[in-house]
C-alpha positions in Angstrom: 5.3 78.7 -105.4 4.4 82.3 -107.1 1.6 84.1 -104.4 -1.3 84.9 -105.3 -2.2 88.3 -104.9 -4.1 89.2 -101.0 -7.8 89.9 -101.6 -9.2 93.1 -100.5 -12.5 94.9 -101.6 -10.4 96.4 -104.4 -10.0 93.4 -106.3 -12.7 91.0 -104.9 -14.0 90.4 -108.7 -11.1 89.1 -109.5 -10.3 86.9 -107.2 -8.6 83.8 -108.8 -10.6 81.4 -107.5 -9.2 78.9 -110.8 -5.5 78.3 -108.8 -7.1 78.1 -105.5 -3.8 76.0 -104.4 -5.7 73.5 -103.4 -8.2 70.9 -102.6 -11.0 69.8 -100.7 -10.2 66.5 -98.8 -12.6 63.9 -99.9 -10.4 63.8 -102.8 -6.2 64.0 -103.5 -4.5 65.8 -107.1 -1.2 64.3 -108.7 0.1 67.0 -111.8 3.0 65.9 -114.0 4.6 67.1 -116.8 4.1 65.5 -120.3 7.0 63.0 -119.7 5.2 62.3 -116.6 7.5 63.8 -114.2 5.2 64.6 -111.1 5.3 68.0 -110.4 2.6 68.7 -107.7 0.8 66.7 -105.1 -1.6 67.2 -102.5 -0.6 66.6 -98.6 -4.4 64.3 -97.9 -2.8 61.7 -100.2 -1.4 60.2 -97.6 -4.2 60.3 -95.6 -6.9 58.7 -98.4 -4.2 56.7 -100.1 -0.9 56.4 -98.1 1.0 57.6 -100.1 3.9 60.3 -99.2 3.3 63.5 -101.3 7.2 64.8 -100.7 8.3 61.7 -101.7 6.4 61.9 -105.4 7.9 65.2 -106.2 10.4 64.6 -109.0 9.6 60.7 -109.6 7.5 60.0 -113.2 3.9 58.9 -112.6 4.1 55.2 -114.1 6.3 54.5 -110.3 2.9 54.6 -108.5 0.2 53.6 -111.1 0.5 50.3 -113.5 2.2 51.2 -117.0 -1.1 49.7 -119.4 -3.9 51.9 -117.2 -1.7 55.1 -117.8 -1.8 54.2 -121.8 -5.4 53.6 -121.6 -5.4 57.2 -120.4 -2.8 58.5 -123.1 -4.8 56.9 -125.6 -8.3 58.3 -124.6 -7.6 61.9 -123.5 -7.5 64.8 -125.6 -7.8 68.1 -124.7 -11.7 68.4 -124.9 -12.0 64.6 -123.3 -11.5 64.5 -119.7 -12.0 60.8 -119.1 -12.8 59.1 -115.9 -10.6 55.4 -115.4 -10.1 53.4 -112.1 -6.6 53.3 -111.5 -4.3 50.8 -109.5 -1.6 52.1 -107.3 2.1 50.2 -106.9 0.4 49.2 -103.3 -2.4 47.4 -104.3 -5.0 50.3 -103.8 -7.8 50.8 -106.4 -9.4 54.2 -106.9 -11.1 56.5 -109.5 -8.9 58.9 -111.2 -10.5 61.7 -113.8 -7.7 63.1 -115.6 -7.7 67.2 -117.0 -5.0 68.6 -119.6 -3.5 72.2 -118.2 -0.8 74.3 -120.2 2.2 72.8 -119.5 0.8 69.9 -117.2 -1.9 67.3 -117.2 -3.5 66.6 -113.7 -5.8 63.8 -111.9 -8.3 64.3 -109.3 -7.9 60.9 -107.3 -11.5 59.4 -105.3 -11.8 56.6 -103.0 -13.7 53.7 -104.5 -17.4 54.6 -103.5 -21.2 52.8 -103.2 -21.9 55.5 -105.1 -20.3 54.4 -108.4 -23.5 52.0 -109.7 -22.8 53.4 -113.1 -26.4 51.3 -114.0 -28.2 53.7 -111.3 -27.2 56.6 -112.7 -27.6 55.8 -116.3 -31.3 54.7 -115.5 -31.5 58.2 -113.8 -30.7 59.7 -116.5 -32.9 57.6 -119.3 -35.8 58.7 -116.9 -35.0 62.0 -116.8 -34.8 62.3 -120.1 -38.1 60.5 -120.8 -39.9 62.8 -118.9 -38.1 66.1 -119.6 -39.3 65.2 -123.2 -43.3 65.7 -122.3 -42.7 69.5 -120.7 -43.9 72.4 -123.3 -43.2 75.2 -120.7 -40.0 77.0 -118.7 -41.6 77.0 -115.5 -42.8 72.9 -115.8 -39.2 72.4 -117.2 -37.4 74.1 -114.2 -39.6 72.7 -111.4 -39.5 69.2 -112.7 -35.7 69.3 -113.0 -35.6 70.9 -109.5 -37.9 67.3 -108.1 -35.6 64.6 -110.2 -32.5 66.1 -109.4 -33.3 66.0 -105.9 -34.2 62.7 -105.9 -31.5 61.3 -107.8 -29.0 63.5 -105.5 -30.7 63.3 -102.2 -30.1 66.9 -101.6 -32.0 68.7 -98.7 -33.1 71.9 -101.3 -32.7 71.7 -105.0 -33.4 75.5 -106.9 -33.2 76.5 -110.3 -31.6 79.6 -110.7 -32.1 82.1 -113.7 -30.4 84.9 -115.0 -31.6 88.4 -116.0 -29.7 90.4 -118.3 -28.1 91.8 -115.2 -26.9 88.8 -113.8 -29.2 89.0 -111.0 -30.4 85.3 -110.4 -34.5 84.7 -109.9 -35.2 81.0 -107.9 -38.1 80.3 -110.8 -38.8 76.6 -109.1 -37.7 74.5 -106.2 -37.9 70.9 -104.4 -37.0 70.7 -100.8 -37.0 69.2 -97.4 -39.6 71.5 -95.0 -36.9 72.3 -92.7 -34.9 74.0 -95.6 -36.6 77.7 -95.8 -37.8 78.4 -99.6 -36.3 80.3 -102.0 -38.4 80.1 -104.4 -39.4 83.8 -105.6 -36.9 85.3 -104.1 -33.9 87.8 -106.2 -30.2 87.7 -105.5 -27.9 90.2 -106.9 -25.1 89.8 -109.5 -22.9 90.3 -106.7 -23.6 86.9 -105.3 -21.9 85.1 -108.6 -19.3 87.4 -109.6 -18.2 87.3 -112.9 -15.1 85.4 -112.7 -17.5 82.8 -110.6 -19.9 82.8 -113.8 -16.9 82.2 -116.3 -16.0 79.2 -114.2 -19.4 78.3 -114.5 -19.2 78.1 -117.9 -15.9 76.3 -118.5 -17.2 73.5 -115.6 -20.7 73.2 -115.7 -20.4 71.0 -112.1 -19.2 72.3 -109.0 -19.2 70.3 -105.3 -18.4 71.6 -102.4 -18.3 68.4 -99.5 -17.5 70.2 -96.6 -17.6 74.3 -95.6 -16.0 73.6 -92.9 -13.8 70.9 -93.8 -9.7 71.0 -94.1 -8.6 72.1 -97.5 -5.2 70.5 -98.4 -2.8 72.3 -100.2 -0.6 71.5 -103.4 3.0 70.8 -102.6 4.9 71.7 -105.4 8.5 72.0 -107.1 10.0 75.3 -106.5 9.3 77.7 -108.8 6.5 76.9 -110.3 3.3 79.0 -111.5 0.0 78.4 -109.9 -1.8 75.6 -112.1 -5.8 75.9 -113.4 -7.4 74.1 -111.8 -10.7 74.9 -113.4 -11.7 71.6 -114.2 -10.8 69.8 -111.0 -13.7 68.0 -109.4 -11.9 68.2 -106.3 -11.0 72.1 -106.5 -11.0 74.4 -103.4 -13.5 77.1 -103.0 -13.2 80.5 -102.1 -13.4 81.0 -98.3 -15.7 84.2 -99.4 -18.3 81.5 -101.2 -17.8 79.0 -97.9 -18.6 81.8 -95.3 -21.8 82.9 -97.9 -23.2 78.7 -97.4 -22.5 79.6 -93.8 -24.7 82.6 -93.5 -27.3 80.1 -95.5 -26.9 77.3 -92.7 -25.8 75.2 -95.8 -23.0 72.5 -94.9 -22.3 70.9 -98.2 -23.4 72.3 -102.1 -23.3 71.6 -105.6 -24.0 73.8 -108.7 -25.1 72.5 -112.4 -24.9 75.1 -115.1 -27.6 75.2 -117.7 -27.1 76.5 -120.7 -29.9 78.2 -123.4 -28.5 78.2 -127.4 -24.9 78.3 -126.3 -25.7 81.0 -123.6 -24.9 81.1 -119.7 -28.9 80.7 -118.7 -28.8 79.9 -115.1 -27.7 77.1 -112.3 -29.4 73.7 -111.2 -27.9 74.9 -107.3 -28.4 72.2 -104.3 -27.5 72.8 -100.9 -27.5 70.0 -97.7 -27.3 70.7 -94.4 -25.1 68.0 -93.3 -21.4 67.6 -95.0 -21.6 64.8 -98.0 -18.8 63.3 -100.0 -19.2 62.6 -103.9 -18.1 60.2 -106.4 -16.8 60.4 -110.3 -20.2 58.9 -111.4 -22.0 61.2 -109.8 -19.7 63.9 -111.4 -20.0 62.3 -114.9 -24.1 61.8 -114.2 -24.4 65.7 -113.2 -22.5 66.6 -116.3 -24.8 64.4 -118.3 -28.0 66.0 -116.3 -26.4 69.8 -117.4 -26.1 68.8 -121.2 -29.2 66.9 -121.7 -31.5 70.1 -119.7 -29.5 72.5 -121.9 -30.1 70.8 -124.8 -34.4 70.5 -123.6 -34.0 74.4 -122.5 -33.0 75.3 -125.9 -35.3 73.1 -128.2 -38.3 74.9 -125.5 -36.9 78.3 -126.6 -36.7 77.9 -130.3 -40.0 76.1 -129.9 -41.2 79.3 -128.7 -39.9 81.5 -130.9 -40.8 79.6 -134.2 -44.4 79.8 -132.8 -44.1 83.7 -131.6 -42.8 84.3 -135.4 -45.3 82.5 -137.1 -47.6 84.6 -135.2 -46.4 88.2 -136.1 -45.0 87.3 -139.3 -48.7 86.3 -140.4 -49.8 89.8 -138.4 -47.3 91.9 -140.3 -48.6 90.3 -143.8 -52.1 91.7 -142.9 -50.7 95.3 -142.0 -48.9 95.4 -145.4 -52.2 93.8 -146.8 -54.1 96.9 -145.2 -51.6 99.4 -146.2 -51.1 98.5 -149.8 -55.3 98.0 -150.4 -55.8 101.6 -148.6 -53.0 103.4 -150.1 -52.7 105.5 -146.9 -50.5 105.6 -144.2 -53.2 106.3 -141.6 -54.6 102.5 -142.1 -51.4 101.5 -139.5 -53.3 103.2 -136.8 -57.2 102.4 -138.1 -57.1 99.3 -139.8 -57.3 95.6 -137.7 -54.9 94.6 -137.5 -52.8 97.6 -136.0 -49.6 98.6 -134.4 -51.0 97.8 -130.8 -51.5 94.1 -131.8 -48.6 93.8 -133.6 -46.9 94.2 -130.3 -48.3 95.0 -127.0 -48.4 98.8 -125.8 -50.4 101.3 -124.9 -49.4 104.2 -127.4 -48.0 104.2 -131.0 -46.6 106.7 -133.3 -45.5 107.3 -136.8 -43.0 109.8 -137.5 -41.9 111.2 -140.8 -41.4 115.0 -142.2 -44.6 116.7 -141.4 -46.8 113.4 -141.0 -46.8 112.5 -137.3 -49.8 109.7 -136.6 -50.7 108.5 -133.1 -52.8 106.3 -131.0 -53.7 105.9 -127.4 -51.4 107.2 -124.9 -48.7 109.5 -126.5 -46.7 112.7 -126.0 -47.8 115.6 -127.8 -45.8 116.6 -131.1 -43.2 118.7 -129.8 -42.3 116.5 -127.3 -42.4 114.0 -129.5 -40.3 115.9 -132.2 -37.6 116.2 -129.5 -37.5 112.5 -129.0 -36.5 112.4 -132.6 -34.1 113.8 -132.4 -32.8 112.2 -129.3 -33.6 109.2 -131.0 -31.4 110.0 -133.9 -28.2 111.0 -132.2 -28.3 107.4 -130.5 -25.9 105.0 -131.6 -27.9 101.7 -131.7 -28.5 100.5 -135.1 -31.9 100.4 -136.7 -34.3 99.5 -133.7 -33.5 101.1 -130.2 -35.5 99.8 -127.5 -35.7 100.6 -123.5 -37.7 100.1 -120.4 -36.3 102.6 -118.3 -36.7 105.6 -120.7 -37.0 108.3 -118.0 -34.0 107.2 -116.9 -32.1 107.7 -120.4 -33.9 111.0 -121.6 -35.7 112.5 -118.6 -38.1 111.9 -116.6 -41.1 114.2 -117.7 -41.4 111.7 -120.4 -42.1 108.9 -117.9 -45.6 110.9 -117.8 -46.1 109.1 -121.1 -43.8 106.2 -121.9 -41.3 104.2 -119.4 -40.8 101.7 -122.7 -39.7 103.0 -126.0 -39.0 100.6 -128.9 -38.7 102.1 -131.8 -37.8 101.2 -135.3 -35.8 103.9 -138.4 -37.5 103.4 -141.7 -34.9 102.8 -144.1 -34.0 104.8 -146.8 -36.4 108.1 -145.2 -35.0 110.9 -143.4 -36.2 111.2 -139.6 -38.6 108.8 -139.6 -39.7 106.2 -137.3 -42.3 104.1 -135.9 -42.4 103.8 -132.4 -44.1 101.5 -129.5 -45.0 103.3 -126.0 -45.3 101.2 -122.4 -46.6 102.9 -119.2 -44.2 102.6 -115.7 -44.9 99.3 -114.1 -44.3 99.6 -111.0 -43.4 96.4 -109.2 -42.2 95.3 -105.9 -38.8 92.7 -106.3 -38.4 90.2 -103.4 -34.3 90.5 -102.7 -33.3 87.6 -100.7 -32.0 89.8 -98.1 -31.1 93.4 -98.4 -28.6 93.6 -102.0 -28.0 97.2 -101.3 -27.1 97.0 -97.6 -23.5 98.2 -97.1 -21.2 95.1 -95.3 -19.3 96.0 -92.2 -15.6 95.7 -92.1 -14.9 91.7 -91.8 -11.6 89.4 -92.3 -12.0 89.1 -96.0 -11.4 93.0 -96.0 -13.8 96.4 -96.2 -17.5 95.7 -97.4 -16.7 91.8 -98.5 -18.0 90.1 -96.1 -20.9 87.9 -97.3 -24.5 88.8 -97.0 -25.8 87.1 -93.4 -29.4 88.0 -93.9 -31.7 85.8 -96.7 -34.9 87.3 -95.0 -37.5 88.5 -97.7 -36.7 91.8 -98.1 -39.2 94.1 -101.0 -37.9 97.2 -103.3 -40.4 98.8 -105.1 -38.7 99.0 -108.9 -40.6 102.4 -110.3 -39.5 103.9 -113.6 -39.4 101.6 -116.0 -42.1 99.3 -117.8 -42.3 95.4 -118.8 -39.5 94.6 -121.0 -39.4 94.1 -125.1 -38.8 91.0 -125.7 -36.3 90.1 -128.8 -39.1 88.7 -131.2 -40.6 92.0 -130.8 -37.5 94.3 -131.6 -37.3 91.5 -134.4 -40.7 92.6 -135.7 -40.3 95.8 -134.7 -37.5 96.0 -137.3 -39.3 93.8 -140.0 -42.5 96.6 -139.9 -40.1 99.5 -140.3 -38.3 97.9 -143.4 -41.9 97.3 -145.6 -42.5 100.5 -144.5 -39.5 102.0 -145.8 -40.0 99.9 -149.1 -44.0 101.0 -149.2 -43.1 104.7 -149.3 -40.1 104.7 -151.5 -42.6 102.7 -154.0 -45.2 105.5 -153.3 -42.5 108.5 -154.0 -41.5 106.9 -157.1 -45.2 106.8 -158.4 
């Protein structure tokens, strides 16, 4: 067996939690070649199954399981199909078997039979859920009302929903829960919490259980000489013991994580945590997959619900600014006329920028400052609308006297000229679950990895930077600045 490499705080984001080695006991692996040859095998297979693991290396996988079930399998997989079949072992033994397709070896995560395979439950589950997913309008009633059914369906102690900024710090936006689970609900954790090789796994699997933190993991035995295998799709994967020791700190015994997915992109996690250890079943894995792709697919249809309303919106606001402009003839109507720049998108100071013609409203900087930001402005290399909310930050901070938000928009087509959108600092206190900036102390996972052991409220005051632009608005922001450009070429040319 190749070694992985030792984890140490040099190389902690890429730690390969995909060929952990492997499993977690409420559940056994088999791998085999493509001739069936059986290649790997976990050492609890005796123990859930009695079978001998040393004795399957090097035997072909129809000698334990009957010939027809293995071509029901051969004729349903592909290598986007991971299919779910019970299976009947050479003793008599009946369990569920989900089978996964690797490079050079196909795998099967074996479960006991289980109560918890009423296929009919969990299809009613998921007929209700999707009944009532289909009368939210709104994020926040989506996320707590997937928070409430999946804990009720899964019967874990604290259910959260779990979203991404563009940092990959996660927010807790809603939350269902026993009272002797503390809340969440509020709170920030860092991107360090869900590293980004975590994330990708995330994405490739959208479910991921953990039965037992403290339970046995049982390793792979394996013919000599062979490279770890994925096991990214493995319902029975080990964890990393870095993750385990973090549900420690949390006093969480068993968890499972549901990725959610908005247009195509990573959005956050359905995460549940128990305080007691749990086993699962593979109809509880195929009904949490089914709860990830039918709340994508709701999260998405909410967001370009959203955004088809939002563009009606400033499209039809834009139309009456060209409407102004083209009736007045004048360039000052942006700044005079209803509607103007201001309602177009929300800020407290505008500008238009071009030669000698410099127009402004509200709260701006004064022209030489603002003839500086020009030129700043043009030596960036973002393409035609560069926005910011930490603008000190970027260009220096005796601007954040005026603006902590910048968007602004290049008229096409006209040298040095822009129209541009101010925000004030808003200065905002962040609840961190626990202190994110708070060095660790040397631990057995090496320097500064030991997970975070305090989840008490902890408040930074965020100062420097303003709301955020949201992408409708650099969308419109863009849209403005290209009539604009076609407006004065049309004037120059009278």
């Amino acid at each position: 067996m190749t070694r992985k490499p030792d984890l140490d705080v040099t190389n902690c984001d890429q730690e390969q939690i995909h060929i952990p080695g492997s499993v977690q006991n409420f559940g056994a692996l088999i791998a085999c070649r493509k001739n069936g040859v059986i290649t790997r095998a976990s050492s609890n297979l005796s123990t859930l199954f009695g079978l001998s693991p040393d004795d399957l290396i090097g035997k072909n996988i129809d000698s334990i399981f009957k010939e027809d079930e293995l071509k029901q399998i051969d004729r349903a997989a592909t290598e986007f199909v991971r299919p779910s079949f019970m299976l009947t072992l050479s003793n008599g033994t009946v369990l569920n078997a989900l089978w996964h397709n690797a490079t050079e070896e196909q795998y099967f995560d074996l479960l006991p039979t289980s109560p918890k395979d009423n296929l009919s439950e969990f299809s009613s589950a998921i007929t209700k859920l999707g009944v009532k997913l289909s009368s939210v309008s709104t994020e926040a009633a989506f996320a707590q009302l997937v928070a409430e059914q999946v804990r009720d369906v899964s019967k874990f102690d604290r259910v959260k929903i779990y979203k991404f900024d563009k940092n990959w710090n996660g927010e807790v936006i809603a939350e269902s829960r026993k009272d002797s689970m503390p809340s969440y609900k509020g709170l920030h954790f860092p991107h360090t919490d869900i590293p980004k090789q975590a994330r990708e796994l995330y994405i490739r699997n959208r479910v991921r259980v953990i039965s037992d933190v403290d339970g046995q993991q049982s390793p792979l035995l394996e013919e000599p000489s062979l490279a770890p295998i994925d096991l990214s799709f493995s319902f029975v994967r080990s964890v990393s013991p870095i993750h385990l020791q973090y549900l420690r700190n949390m006093n969480v015994r068993a968890s499972m994580s549901i990725s959610l997915f908005e247009k195509g992109k990573f959005w956050g996690l359905i995460a549940c945590h128990h305080e007691s250890s749990r086993t699962f079943s593979l109809a509880e894995y195929s009904f949490y997959q089914s709860v990830s792709q039918l709340c994508s697919n709701r999260l998405s249809d909410l967001s370009k619900l959203a955004e088809s309303e939002i563009k009606l919106q400033y499209l039809s606001t834009i139309q009456e600014i060209a409407a102004n402009l083209m009736d007045s003839h004048d360039l000052k109507s942006l700044m005079t006329s209803h509607p103007s720049l201001n309602e177009l998108i929300h800020s407290t100071g505008n500008v238009f920028f071009s030669g000698d013609v410099v127009l402004r409203k509200n709260s701006t900087p004064d022209n030489p400052t603002l003839q500086s930001l020009i030129e700043w402005l043009e030596c960036c290399p973002d393409d035609e609308v560069f926005a910011c909310d930490d603008l000190p930050a970027r260009y220096g901070h005796d601007i954040g006297a005026y603006a902590c938000g910048l968007l602004a928009a290049k008229i096409p087509d006209v040298n040095k000229s822009w129209v541009l959108w101010l925000r004030p600092e808003m200065a905002k206190a962040v609840n961190w679950a626990g202190d994110p900036f708070k060095p660790n102390n040397a631990s057995p996972f090496g320097d500064r990895l030991y997970p975070r052991t305090s989840f008490e409220l902890w408040k930074e005051t965020v100062k420097g930077i303003s709301a955020p632009w949201q992408p409708w608005e650099l969308e419109a922001a863009g849209f403005l600045a290209k009539i604009l450009g076609k407006s004065m070429a049309n004037k120059t040319a009278q």
